[in-house]
C-alpha positions in Angstrom: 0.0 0.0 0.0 1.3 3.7 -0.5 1.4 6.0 2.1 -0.8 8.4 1.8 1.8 11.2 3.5 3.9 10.8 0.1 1.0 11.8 -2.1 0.6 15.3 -0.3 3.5 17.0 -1.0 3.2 16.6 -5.3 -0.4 17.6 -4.8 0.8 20.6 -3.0 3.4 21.5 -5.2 0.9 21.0 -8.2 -1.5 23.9 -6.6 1.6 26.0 -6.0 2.3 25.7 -9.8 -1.0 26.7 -10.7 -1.0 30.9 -10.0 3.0 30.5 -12.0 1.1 28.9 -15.1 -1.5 31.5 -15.0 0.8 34.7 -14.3 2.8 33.2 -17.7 0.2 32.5 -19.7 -1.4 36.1 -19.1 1.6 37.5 -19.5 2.7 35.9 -22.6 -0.8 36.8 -23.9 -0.4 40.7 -22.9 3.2 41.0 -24.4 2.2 39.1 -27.8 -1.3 41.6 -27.8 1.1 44.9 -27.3 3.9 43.6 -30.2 0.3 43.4 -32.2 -0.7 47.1 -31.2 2.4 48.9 -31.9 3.4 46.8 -35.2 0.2 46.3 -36.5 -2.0 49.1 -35.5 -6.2 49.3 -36.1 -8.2 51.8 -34.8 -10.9 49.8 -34.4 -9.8 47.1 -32.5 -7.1 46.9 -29.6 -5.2 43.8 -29.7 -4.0 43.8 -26.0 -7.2 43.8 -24.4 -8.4 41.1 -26.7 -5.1 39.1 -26.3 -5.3 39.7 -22.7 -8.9 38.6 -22.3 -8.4 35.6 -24.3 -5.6 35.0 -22.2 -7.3 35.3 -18.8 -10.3 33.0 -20.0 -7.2 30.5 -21.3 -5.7 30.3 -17.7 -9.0 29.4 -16.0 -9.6 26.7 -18.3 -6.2 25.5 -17.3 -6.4 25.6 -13.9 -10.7 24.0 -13.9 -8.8 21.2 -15.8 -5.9 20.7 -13.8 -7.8 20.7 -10.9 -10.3 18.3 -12.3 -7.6 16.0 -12.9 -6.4 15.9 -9.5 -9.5 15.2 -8.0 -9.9 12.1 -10.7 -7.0 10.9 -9.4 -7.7 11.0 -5.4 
């Protein structure tokens, strides 16, 4: 049988992973969206707030399914 002491730990570090994953995903969204604006510029639509959005909606998906996983796995 495993110890169920062991298992804690990687669930922990998996939940301290999860607000890195989202900080560089939003990121990573943000900084592509502002190359868009200045390089690529529309009046009619701002690519960082779309970008950023996107982004933000992106992360949350992550983390529901992350999170889902885990608990399949308890």
């Amino acid at each position: 049988m495993e110890d169920p002491k062991k298992k804690a730990p990687n669930r922990w570090l998996a939940l301290i992973n999860i607000p890195i994953q989202m900080g560089a995903i939003i990121f990573i969204f943000a900084w592509i969206g502002t190359w868009l604006d200045e390089n690529h510029p529309n009046p009619k639509i701002y690519y960082n707030k779309v970008l950023i959005v996107v982004g933000v909606f992106l992360a949350l998906y992550n983390v529901i399914r992350q999170v889902n996983e885990m608990n399949k796995n308890e």
